[in-house]
Backbone bond lengths (Angstrom), bond angles and torsions (degrees), N, CA, C in turn:
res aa  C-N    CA-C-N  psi(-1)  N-CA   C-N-CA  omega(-1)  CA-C   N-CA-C  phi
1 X - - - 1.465 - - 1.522 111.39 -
2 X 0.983 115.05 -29.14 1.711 119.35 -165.35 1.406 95.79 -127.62
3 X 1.412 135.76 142.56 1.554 153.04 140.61 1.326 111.25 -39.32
4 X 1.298 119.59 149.45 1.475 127.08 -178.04 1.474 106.25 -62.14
5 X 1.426 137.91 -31.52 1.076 137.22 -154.97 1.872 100.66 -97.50
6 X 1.163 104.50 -13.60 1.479 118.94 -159.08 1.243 96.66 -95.62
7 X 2.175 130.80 -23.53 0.791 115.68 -145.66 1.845 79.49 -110.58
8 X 0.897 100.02 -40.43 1.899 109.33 166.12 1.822 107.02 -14.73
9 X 1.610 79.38 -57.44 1.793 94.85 -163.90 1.150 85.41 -66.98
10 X 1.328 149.76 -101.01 1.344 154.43 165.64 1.608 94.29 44.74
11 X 1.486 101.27 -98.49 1.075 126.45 -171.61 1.246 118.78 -44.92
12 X 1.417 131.49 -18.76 1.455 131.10 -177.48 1.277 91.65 -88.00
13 X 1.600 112.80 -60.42 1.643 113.60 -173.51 1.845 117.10 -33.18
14 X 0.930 100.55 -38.84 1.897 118.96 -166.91 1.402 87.59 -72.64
15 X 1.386 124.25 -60.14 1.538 131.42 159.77 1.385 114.99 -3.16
16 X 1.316 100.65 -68.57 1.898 126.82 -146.63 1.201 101.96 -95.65
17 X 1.333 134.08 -28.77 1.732 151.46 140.21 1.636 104.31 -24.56
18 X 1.214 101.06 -110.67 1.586 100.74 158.76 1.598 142.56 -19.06
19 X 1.342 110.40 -17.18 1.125 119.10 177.30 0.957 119.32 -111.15
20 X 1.281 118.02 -15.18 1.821 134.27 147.20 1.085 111.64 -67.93
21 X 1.210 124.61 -43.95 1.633 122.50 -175.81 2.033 102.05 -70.33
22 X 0.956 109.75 -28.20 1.882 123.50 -162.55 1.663 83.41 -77.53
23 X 1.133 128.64 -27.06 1.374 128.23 -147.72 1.146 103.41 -110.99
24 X 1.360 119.93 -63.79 1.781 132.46 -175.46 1.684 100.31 -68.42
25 X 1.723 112.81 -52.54 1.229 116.08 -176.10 1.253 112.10 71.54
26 X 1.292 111.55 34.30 1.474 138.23 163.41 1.066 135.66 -81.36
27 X 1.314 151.21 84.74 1.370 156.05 -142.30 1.614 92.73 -99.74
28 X 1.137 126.93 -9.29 1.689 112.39 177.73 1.385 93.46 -91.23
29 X 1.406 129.35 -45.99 1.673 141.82 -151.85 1.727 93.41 -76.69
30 X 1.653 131.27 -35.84 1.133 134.49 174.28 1.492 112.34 -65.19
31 X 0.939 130.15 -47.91 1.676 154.22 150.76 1.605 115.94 -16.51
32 X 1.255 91.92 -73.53 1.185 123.60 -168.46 2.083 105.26 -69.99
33 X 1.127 128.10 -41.78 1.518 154.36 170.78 1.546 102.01 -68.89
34 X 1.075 117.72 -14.30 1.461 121.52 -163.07 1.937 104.71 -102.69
35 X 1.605 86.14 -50.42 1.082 106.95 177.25 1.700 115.52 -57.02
36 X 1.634 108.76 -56.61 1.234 107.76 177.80 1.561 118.10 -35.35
37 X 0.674 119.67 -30.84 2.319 142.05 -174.82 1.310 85.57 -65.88
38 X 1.209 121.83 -82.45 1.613 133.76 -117.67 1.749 69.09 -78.35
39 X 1.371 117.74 -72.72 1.403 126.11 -172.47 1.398 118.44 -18.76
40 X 1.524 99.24 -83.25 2.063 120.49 163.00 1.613 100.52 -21.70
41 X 1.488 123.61 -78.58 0.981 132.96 -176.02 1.805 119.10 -24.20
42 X 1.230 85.22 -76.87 2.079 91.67 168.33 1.186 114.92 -52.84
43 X 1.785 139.52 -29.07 0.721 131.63 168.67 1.554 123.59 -81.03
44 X 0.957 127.37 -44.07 1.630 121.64 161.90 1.252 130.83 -41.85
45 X 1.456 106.31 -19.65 1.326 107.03 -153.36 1.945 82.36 -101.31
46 X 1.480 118.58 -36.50 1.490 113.03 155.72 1.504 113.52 -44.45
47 X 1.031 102.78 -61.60 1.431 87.95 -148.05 1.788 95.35 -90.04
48 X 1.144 132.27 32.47 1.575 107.46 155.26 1.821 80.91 -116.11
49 X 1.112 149.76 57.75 1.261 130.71 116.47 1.490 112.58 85.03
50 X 1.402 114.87 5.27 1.883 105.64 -161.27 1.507 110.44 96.36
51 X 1.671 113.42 -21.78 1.412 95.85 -171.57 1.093 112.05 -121.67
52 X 1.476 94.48 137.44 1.603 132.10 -149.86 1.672 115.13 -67.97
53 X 1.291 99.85 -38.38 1.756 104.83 167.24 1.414 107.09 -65.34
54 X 0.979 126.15 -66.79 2.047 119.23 178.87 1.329 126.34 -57.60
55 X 1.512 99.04 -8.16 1.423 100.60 172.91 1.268 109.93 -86.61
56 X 1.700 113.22 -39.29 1.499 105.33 -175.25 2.116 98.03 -76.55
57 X 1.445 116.51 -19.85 1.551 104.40 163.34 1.492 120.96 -41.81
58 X 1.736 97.43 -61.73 1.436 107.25 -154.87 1.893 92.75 -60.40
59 X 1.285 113.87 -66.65 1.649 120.23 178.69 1.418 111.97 -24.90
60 X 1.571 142.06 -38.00 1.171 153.86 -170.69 1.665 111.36 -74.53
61 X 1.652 93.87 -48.98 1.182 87.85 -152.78 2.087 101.42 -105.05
62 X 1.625 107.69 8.27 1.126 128.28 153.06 1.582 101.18 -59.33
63 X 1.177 107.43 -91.77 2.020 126.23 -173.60 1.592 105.70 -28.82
64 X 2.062 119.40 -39.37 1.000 120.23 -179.72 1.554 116.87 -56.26
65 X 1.645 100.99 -48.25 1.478 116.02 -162.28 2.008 106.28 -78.87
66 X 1.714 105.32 -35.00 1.225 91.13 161.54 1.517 132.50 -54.25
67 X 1.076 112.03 -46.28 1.342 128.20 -167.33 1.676 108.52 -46.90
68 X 1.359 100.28 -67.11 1.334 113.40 173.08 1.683 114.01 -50.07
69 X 1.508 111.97 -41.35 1.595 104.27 -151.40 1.459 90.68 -90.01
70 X 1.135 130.20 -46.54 1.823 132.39 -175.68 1.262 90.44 -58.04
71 X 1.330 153.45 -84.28 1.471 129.38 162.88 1.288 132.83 2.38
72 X 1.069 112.89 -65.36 1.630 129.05 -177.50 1.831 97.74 -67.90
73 X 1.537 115.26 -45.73 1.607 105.85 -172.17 1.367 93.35 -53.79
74 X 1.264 116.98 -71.88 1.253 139.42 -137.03 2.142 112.01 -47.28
75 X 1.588 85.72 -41.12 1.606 118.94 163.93 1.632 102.25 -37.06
76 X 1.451 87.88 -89.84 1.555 99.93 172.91 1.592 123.08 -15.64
77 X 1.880 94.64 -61.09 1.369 80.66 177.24 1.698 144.05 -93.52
78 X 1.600 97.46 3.09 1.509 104.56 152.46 1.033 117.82 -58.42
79 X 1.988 128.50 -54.63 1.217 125.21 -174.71 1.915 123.90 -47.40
80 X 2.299 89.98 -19.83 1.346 79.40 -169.79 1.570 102.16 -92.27
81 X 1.423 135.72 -31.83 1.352 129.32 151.25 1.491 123.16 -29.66
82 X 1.398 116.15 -50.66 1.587 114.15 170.10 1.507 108.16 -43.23
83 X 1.407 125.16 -62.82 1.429 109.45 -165.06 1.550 100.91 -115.62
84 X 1.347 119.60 40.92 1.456 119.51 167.24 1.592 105.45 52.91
85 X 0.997 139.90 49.41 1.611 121.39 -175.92 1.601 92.49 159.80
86 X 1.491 117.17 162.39 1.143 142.52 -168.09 1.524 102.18 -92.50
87 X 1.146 111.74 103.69 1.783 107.87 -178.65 1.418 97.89 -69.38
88 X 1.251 139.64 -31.14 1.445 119.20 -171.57 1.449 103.61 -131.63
89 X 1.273 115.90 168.04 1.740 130.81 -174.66 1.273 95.30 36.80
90 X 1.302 94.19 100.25 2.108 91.36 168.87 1.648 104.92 -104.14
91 X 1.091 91.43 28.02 2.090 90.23 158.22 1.780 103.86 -85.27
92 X 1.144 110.73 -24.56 1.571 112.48 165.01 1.354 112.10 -51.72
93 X 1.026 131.38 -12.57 1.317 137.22 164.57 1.281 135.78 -75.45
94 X 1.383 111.79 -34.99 1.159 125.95 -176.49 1.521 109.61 -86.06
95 X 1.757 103.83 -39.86 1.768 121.60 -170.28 1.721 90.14 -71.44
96 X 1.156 127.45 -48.62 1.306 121.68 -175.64 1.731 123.05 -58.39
97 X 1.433 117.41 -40.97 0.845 128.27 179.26 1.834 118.97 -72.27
98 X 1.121 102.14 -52.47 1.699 112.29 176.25 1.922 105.67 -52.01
99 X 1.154 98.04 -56.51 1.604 122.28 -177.41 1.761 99.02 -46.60
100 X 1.886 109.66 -61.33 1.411 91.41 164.74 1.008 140.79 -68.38
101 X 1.704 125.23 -22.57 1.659 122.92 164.67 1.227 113.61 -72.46
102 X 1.297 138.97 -7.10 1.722 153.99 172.16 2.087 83.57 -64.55
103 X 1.337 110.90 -70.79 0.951 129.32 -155.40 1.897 117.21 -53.86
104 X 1.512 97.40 -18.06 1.551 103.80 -174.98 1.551 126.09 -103.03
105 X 1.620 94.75 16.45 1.623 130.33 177.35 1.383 115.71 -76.25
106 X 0.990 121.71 145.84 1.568 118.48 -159.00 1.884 120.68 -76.33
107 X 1.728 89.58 -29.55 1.416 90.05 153.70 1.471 117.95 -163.07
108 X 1.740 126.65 -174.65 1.386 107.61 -179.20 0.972 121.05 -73.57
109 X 1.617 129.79 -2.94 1.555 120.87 172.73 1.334 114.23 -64.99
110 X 1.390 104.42 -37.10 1.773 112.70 -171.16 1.465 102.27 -58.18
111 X 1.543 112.28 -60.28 1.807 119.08 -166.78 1.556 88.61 -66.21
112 X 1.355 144.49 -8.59 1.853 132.27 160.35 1.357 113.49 -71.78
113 X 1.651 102.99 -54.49 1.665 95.17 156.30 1.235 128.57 -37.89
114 X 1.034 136.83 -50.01 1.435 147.88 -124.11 1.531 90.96 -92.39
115 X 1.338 101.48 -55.55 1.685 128.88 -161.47 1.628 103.39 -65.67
116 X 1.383 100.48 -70.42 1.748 127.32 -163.93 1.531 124.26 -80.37
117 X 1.670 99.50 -23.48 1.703 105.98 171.42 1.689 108.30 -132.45
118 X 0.716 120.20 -18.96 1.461 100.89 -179.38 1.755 99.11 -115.92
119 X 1.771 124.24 7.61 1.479 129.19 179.82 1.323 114.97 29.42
120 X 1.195 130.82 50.47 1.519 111.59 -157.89 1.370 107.54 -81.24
121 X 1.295 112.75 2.98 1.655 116.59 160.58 1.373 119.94 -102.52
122 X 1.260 131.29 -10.53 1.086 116.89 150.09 1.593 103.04 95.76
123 X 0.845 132.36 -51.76 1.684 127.98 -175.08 1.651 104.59 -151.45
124 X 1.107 116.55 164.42 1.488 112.34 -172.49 1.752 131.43 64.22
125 X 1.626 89.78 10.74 1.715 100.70 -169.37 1.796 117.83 -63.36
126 X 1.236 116.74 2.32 1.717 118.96 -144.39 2.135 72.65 -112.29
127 X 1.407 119.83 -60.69 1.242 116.46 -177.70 1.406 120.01 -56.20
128 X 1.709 116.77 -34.14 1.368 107.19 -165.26 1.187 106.34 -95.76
129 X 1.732 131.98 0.66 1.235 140.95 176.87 1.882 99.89 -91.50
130 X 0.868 105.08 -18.85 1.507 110.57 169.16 1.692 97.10 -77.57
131 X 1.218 121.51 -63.76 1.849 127.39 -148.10 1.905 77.86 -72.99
132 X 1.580 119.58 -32.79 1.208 102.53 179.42 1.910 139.08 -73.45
133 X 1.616 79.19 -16.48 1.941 89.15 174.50 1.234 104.83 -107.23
134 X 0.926 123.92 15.98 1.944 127.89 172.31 1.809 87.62 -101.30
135 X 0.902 130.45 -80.82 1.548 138.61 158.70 2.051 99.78 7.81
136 X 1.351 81.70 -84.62 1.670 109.96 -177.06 1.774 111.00 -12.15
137 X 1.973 91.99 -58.22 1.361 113.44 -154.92 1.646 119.48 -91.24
138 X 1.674 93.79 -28.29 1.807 108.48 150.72 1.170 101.91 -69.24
139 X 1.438 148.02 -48.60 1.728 110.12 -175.50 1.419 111.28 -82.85
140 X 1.421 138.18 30.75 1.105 137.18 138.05 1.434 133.81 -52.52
141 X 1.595 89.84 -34.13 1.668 103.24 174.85 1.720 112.04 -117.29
142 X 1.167 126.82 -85.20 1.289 128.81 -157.73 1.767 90.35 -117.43
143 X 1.429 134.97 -23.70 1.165 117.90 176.69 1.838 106.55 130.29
144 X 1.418 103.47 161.73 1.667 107.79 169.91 1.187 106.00 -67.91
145 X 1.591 119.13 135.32 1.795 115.56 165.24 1.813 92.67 -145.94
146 X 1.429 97.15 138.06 1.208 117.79 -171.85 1.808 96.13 -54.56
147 X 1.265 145.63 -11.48 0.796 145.46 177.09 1.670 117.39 -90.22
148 X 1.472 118.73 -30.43 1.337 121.79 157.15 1.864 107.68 -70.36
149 X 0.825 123.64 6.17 1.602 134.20 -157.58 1.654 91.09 -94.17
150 X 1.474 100.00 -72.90 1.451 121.22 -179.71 1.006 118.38 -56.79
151 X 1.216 132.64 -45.48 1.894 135.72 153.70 1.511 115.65 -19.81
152 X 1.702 93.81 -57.37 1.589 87.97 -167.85 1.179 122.85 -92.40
153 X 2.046 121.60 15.21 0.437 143.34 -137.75 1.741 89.80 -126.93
154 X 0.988 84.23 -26.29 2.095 90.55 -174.54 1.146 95.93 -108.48
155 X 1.631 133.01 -7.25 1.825 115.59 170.47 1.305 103.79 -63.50
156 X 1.460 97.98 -61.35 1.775 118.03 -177.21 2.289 99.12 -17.15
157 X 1.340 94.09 -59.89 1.863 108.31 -176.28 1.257 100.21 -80.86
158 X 0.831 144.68 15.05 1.799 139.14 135.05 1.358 121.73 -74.01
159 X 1.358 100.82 -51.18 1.784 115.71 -172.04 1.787 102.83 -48.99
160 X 1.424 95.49 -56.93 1.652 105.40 177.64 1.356 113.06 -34.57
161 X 1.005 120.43 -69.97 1.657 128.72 -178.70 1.527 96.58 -36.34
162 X 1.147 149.40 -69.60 1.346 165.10 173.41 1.615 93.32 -21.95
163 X 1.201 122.72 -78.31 1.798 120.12 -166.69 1.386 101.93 -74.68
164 X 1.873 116.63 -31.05 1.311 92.98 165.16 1.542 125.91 -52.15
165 X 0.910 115.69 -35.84 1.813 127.11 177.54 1.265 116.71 -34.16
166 X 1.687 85.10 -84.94 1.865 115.46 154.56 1.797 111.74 -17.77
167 X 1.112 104.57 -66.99 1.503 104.83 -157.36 2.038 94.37 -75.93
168 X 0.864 124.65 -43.58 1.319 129.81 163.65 1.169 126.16 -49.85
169 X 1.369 135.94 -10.55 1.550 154.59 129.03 1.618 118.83 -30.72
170 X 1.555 109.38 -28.99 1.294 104.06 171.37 1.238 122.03 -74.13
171 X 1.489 113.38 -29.11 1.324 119.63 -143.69 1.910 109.11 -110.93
172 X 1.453 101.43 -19.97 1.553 106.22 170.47 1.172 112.58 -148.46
173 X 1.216 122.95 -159.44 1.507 146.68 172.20 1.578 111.37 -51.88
174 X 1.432 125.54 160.34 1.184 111.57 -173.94 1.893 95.74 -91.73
175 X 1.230 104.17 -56.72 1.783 103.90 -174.37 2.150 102.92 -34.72
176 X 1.554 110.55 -47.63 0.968 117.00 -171.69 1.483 96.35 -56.05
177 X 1.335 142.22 -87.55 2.018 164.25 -150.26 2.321 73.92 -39.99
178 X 1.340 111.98 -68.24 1.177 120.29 -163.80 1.616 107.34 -49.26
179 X 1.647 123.61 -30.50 1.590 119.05 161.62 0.927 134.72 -116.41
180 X 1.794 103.53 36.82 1.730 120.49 -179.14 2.165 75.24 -120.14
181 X 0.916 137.40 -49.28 1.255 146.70 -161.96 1.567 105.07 -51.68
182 X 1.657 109.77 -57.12 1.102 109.80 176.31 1.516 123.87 -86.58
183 X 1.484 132.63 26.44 1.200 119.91 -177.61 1.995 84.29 -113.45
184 X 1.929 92.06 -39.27 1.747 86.75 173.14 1.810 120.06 -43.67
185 X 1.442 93.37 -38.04 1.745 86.59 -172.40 1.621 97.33 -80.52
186 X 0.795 159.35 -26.11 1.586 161.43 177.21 1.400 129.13 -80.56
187 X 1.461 104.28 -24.49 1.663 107.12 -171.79 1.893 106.96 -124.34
188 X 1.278 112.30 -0.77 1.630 118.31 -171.50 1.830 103.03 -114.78
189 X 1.754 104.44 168.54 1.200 94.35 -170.71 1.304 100.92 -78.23
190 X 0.964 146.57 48.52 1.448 134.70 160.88 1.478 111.93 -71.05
191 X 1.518 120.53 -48.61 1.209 140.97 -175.00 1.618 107.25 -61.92
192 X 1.242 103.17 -65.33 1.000 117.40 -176.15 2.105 113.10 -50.75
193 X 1.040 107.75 -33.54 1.585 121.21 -179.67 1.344 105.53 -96.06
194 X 1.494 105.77 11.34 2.003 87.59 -174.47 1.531 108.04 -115.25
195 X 1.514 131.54 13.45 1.466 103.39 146.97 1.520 106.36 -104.13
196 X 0.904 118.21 45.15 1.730 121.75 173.18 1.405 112.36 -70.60
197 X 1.590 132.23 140.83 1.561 107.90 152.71 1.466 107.90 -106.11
198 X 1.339 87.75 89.42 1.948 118.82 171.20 1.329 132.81 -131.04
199 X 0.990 118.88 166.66 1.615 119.29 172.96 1.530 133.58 -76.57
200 X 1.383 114.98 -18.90 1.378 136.73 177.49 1.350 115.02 -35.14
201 X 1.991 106.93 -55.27 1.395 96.71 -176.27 1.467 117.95 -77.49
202 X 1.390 103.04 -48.07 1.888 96.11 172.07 1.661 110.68 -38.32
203 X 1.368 112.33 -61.40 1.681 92.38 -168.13 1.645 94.77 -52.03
204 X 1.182 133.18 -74.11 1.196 128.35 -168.44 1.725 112.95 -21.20
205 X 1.343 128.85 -58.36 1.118 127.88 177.06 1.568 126.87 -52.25
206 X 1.712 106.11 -35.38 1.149 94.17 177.61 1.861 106.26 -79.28
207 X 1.526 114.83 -44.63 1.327 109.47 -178.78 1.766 107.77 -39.95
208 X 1.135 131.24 -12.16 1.220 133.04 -144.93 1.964 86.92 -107.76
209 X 1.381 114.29 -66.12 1.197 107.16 158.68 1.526 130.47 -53.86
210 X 0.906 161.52 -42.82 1.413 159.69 66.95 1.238 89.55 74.12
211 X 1.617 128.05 -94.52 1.148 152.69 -171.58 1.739 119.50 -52.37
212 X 1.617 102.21 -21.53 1.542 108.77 171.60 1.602 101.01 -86.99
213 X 1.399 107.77 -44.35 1.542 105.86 -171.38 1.692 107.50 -58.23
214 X 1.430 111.63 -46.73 1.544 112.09 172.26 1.196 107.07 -10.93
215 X 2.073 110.69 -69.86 1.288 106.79 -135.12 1.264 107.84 -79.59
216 X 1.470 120.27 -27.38 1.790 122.14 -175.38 1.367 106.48 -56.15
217 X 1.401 96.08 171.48 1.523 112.43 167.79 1.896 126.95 -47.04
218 X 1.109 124.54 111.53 1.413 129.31 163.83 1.419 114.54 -27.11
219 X 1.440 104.74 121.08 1.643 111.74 -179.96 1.301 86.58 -148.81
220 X 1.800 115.61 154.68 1.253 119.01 156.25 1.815 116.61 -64.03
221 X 1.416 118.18 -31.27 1.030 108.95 165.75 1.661 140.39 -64.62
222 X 1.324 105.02 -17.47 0.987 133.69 167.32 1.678 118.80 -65.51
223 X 1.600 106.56 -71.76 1.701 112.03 154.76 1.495 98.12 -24.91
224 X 1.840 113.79 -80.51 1.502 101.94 -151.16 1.498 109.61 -47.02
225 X 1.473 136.76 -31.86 1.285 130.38 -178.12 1.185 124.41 -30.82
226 X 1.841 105.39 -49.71 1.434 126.86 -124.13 2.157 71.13 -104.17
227 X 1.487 124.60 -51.36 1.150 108.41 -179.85 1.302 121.90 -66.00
228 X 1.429 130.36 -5.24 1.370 132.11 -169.23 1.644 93.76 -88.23
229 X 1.482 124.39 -26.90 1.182 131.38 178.89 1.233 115.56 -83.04
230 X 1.582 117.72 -8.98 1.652 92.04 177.26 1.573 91.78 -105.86
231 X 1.301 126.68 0.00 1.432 97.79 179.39 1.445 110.81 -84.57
232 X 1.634 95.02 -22.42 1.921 96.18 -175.84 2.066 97.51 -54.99
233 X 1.508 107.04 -59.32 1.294 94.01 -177.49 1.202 129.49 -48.45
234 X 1.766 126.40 -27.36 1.366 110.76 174.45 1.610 100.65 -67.16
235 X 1.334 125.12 -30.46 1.742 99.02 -156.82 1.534 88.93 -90.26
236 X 1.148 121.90 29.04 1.812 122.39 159.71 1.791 111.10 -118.31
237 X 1.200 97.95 -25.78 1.790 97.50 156.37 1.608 107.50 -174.40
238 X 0.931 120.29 124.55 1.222 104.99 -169.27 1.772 107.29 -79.28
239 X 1.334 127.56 -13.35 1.695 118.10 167.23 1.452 113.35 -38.76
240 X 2.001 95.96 -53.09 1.560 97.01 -169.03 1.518 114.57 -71.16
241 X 1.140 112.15 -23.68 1.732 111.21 -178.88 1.728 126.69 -73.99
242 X 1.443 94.54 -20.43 1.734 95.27 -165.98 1.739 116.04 -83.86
């Protein structure tokens, strides 16, 4: 199922899992890292279609983009333990904080209420009802930590790489989409914006899906996708949605 080089990564990743968990001692952040796999997994195996070459693409260049980006979160969030506080974008402050009082609600219908009918924030409700049921599901176990925050915050910038692939299938060779894919996840701001606790990468992900659905064949089911996606983006900003 996997390439020798793919299975390498594998094995480090499972590595680097564990060694976050040995480190943070986080039973939500172990959870949650675990999940990304099992998750990714079912999804790749959708979306390359039965076929067996893009699957071992998409799998490659998943393990590639983890590797790098759980690294890069993880960074982040020493730097933010080093000086107690978010050296940059201190709207991470605000998304983190709301997201954890979202999170200490008795259940996710309430933090839907909270968000979707009574808005008591007013703009940005689609992201912080997200930062709020991620919240929810870490205090199931050991609790919200700005470091389970950033995790799920860098899957979101994995997934991308994936439809980037996909959507790059139209346009060349497959070996080629597979080493234009991975320099995109390594050399663009995706990386760079993905242990943020911000909105950047989600909109990015959906614009990113958006842009795969474009290219296929016209279906009404298809349309409905593409409108179910711009409303999610307005209730994640409404600039990017309108």
């Amino acid at each position: 199922m996997f390439s020798k080089n793919t299975q390498i990564l594998l094995i480090f990743n499972f590595l680097i899992i564990f060694a976050i968990f040995i480190i943070s001692g986080s039973t939500s952040v172990l959870i949650s890292l675990i999940s990304f796999y099992v998750i990714s997994s079912i999804f790749i195996l959708r979306l390359s279609k039965g076929n067996n070459f893009q699957r071992k693409d998409l799998f490659a260049l998943y393990n590639v983009s983890f590797f790098f980006y759980v690294i890069f979160g993880f960074l982040a969030y020493l730097s933010y333990n080093q000086i107690d506080g978010f050296f940059i974008y201190s709207d991470q402050v605000e998304f983190y904080e709301m997201g954890n009082d979202l999170g200490s609600l008795s259940s996710i219908s309430e933090i839907f209420k909270t968000c979707f009918i009574e808005r008591i924030h007013y703009i940005n409700e689609g992201a912080i009802f997200l930062f709020g049921v991620l919240a929810y599901f870490a205090n199931l176990f050991d609790g919200n930590s700005v470091l389970f925050q950033i995790l799920n915050v860098t899957y979101f910038g994995i997934v991308i790489n994936l439809f980037v692939y996909k959507t790059l299938l139209f346009y060349t060779k497959r070996d080629q989409a597979l080493k234009y894919s991975i320099y995109y996840s390594l050399f663009t701001y995706v990386i760079c914006f993905s242990p943020w606790i911000l909105r950047d990468i989600h909109i990015a992900l959906f614009f990113a899906i958006a842009i795969y659905i474009v290219h296929l064949p016209f279906s009404i089911k298809r349309f409905i996708y593409l409108l179910i996606l711009q409303i999610v983006v307005l209730e994640f900003r409404l600039s990017n949605g309108d």
